[in-house]
N, C-alpha and C positions, 0 to 999 in steps of 0.2 A: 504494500500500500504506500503510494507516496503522499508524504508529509503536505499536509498542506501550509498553505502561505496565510502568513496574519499578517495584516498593514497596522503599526501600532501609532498611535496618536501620541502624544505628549501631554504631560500635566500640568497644569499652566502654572508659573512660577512668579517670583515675584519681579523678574524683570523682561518676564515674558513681551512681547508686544506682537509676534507671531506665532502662527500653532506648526512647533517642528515639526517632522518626520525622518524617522530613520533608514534607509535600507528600502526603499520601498520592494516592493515581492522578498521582502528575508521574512523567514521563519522565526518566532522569538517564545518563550517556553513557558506563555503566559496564558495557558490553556489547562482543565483537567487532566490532570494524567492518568493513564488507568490502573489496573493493579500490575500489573507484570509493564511498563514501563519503568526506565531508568531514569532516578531524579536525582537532580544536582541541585544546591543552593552554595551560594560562597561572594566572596569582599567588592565591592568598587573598580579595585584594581586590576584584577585579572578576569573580570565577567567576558570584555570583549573577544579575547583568548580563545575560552573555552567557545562563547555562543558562534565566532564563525569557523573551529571545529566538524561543530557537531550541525548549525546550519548553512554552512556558504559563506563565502566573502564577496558582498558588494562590489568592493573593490579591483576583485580580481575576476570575477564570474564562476569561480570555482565553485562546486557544489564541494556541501558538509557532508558528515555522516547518515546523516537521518535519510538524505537523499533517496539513499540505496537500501533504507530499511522497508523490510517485507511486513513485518506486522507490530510488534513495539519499538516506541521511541527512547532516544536521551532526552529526556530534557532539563534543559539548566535553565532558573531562573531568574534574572539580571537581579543585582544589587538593587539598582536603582528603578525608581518604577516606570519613568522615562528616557527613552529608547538614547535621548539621546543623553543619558547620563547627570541628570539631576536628580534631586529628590523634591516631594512633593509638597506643595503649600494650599492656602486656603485661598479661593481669587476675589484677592483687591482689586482687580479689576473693574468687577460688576457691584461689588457690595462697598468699595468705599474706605473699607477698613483695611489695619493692617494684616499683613500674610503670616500666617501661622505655620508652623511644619506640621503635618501631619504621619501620619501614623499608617503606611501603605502596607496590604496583606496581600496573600497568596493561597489561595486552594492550592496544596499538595497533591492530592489524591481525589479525583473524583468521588463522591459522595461524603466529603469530611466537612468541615469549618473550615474559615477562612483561620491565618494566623499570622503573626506578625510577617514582614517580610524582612527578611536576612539582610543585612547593608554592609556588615562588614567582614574583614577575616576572622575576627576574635570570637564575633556574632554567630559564624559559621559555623566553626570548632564548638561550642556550645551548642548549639544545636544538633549537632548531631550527636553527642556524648548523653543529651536528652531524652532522642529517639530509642528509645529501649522497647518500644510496643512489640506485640508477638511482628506485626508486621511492620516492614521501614517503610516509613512515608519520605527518608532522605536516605541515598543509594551513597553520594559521594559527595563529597565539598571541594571549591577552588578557593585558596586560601596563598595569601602571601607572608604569610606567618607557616611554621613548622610547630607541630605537636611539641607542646611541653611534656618534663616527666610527670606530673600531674596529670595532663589530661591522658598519657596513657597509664597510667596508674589508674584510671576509670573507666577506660578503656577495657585493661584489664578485669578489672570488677564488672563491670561489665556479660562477660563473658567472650567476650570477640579478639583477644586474644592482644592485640593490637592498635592502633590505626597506622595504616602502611601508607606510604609518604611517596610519590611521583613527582620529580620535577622536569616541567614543561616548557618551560621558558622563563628567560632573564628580562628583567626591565631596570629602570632606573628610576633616581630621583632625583631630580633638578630643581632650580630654584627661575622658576617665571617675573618677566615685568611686561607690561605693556609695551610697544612696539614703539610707542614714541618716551620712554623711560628715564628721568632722571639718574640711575643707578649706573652706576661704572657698566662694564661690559663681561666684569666676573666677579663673584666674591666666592670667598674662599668659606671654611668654615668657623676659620678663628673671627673673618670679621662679620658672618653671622652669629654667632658668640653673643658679641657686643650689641649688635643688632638687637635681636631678640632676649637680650637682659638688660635692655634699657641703656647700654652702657653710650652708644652713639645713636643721634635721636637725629641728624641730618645726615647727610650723605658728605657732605666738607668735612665733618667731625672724624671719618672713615681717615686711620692712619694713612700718611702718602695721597690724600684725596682731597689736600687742601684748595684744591683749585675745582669742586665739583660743587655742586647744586648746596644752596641754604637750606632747600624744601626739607621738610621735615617727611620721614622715614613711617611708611605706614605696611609695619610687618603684619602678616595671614599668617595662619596657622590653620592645620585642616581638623575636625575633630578627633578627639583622644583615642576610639575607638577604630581609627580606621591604620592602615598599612604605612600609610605617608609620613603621618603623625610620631608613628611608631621608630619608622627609621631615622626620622629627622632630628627625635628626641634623641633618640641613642647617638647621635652623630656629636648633636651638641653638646650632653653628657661626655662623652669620648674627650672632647675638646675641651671639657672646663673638667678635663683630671680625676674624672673619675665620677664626679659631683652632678647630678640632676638638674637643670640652673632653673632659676626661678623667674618665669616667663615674666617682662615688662608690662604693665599696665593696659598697654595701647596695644596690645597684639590681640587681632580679630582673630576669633575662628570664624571659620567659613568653611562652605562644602566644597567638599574635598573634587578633585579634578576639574572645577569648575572655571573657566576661563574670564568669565562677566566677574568673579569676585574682583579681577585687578580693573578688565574694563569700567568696569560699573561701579568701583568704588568710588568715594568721595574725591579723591587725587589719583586718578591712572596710573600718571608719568610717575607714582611714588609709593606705589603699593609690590611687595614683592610675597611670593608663595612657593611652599616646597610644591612639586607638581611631575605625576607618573609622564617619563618621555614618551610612554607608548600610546599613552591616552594622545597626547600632543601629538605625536604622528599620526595617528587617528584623524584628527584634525584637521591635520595641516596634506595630507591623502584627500580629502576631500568627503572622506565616511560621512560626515552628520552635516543634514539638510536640513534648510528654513525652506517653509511651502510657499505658493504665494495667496494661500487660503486666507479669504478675508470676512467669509463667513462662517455659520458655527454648524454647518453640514453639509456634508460632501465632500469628495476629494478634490484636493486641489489640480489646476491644472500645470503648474509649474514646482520644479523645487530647486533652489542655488545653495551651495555647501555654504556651512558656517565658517566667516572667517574669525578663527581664535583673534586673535587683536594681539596677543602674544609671544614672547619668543623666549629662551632659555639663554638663561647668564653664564655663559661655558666658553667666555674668551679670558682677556688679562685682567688679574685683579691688582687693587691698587698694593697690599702687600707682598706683590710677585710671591702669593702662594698658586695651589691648582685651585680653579674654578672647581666650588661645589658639584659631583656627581657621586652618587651613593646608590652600588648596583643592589635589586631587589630580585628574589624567585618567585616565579607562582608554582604551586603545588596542586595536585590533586589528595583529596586525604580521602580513604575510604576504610572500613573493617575490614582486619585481615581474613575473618570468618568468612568473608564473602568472594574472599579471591580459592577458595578452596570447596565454594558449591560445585555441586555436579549438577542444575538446573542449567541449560542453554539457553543465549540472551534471545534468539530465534528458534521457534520452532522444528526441527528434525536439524539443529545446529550440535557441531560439538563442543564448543567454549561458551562458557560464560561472558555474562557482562564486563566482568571485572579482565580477565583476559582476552577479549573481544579490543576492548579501549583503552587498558592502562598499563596491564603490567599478565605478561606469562614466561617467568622465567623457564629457560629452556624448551619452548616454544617458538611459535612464529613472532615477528614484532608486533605489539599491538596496535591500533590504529594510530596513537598519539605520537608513536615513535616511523612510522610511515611516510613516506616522502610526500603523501596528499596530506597527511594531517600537519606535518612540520610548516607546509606549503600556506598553511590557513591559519597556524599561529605564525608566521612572518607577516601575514596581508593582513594580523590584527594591529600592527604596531610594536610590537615584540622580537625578541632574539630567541628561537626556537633552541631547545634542548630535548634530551632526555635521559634521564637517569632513574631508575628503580631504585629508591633509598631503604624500599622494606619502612624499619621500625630505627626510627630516627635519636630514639632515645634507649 
């Protein structure tokens, strides 16, 4: 049976002024699944990864996995609840007031409740350490984070033996500014340091940078809970000796991958943010579309790529140190239990789900490790790998 195509809309946000769309004819995994369907939930960061995988890359016209499925699907269901990578708010638009973040859910499984929806790596891993029901409503997670010993220590209690660890590909983390940007042409991490502990509050104040911009310095920060946040803090902990530093007053959080946070802030030219390069290659490929829908139904008849306004700080910095770039993994994490069913993922098939797509040692390669699957995590923005880590802890 082939997969069919969902056209997914966007959530209107609060600096929305058009209604985006993603991909238009891509498959996205925001449908019932049924009982013997493969479900994935996992972070921000690596959702694009996995989703043109398993459905096609826009970009390249290559078909996904699902493509060629006979009778159950994979499906992964995006972090964010719009396609093109935000999360959801209430519309000021129409009502006046201010936008609220909401609280976006997911049917898992056909005939269940709705439940929260998964947003990040940390979120993921939890979730699935949760799912303990006779039956899984979550198969696998993508996650930019690696199992802790704790969480396989629950794992273990558990009964599943494990969670067994796949890496799929490298990303990175960089530091964004606006296209027309106050900000040197690199910073390093000792003079985001300073940066973000208040220590330099203009961009002149930056050692070596007395000849650069008065404008006052307005650092992003992406939430606590996500991949970016995570690396970024450890980078600047690294950098201030070992010590956690204590974020300045004036440092916004904002959502995470989002490019209108620098556009759209209060000073463009002087807003800066850690930011995934793959999402930004995403971008700047031309993947995420503005429609030219200007009513509230029907398809539109045009759509033109989003241009990010953006660009990454990876030239000279004023302390001739290296320009901030902090590489990151994404993972697949699933129970080891599941990589040793004798159920096949297809009917009169001989491998399972779990050796079908991620890992059969002493086997055939699995899909993810395949030159079509590598093929679709390069056209996400990403540096394809593959390594079978097993049990990481």
């Amino acid at each position: 049976m082939k997969k069919n195509q969902f056209v997914k809309l966007a959530v209107i946000g609060v600096a929305a002024s058009v209604f985006p769309l993603v991909g238009a004819g891509q498959a996205f995994g925001d449908y019932a699944p049924q009982p013997n369907d493969i479900v994935g939930v996992g972070g921000d960061t690596p959702q694009y990864a996995v989703d043109f995988a398993l459905n096609g890359a826009p970009t390249t016209g290559a078909a996904g996995f699902d493509q060629d499925a006979t009778v159950n699907r994979v499906v992964s269901f995006l972090a964010t609840p719009d396609a093109n990578g935000r999360s959801a708010y209430t519309n000021s638009v129409s009502t006046g007031a201010a936008s609220t973040g909401l609280d976006p859910t997911d049917v898992l499984r056909a005939g269940t409740t709705a439940t929260p929806r998964v947003s990040s790596s940390g979120a993921a891993i939890s979730a699935l350490l949760a799912d303990t029901g006779t039956t899984e409503n979550i198969n696998f997670i993508s996650s930019a984070s690696e199992p802790t010993s704790g969480n396989q220590t629950t794992a273990a209690n558990n009964g599943w033996g494990y969670l067994h660890t796949v890496e799929i590909g490298t990303d990175s983390v960089q530091i964004v500014a606006d296209t027309t940007t106050n900000a040197p042409t690199g910073l390093s991490i000792a003079e985001l340091l300073g940066i973000y502990n208040g220590t330099y509050t203009t961009w002149n104040a930056l050692p070596d940078n007395g000849s650069g911009s008065t404008a006052t310095i307005l650092p992003e920060i992406p939430p606590s809970g996500s991949s970016i946040y995570k690396t970024f803090i450890a980078d600047l902990t690294t950098a201030n000796g070992g010590t956690a530093p204590t974020l300045a007053g004036d440092v916004k959080t904002v959502e995470q991958n989002d490019p209108t946070t620098v556009t759209g802030s209060s000073s463009p030219a002087n807003a800066i943010v850690p930011f995934s390069s793959g999402r930004l290659n995403l971008f700047n490929n031309g993947y995420f579309k503005n429609s030219g829908q200007t009513t509230t139904w029907g398809l539109p008849s045009s759509f033109t790529s989003i241009s990010p306004g953006v660009k990454f700080l990876n030239g000279a910095t004023p302390d001739s140190g290296t320009a901030y770039d902090s590489p990151i993994t994404d993972y697949i994490i699933f129970r080891e239990s599941d990589a040793t069913s004798t159920t096949p993922l297809e009917p009169g098939g001989t491998k399972n789900w779990v050796q079908t797509l991620f890992s059969d040692p002493g086997g055939t390669a699995p899909y993810f490790d395949k030159a079509a699957g590598q093929a679709l995590l390069a056209a996400a923005g990403i540096t394809p790998i593959y390594n079978d880590l097993g049990d990481v802890n």
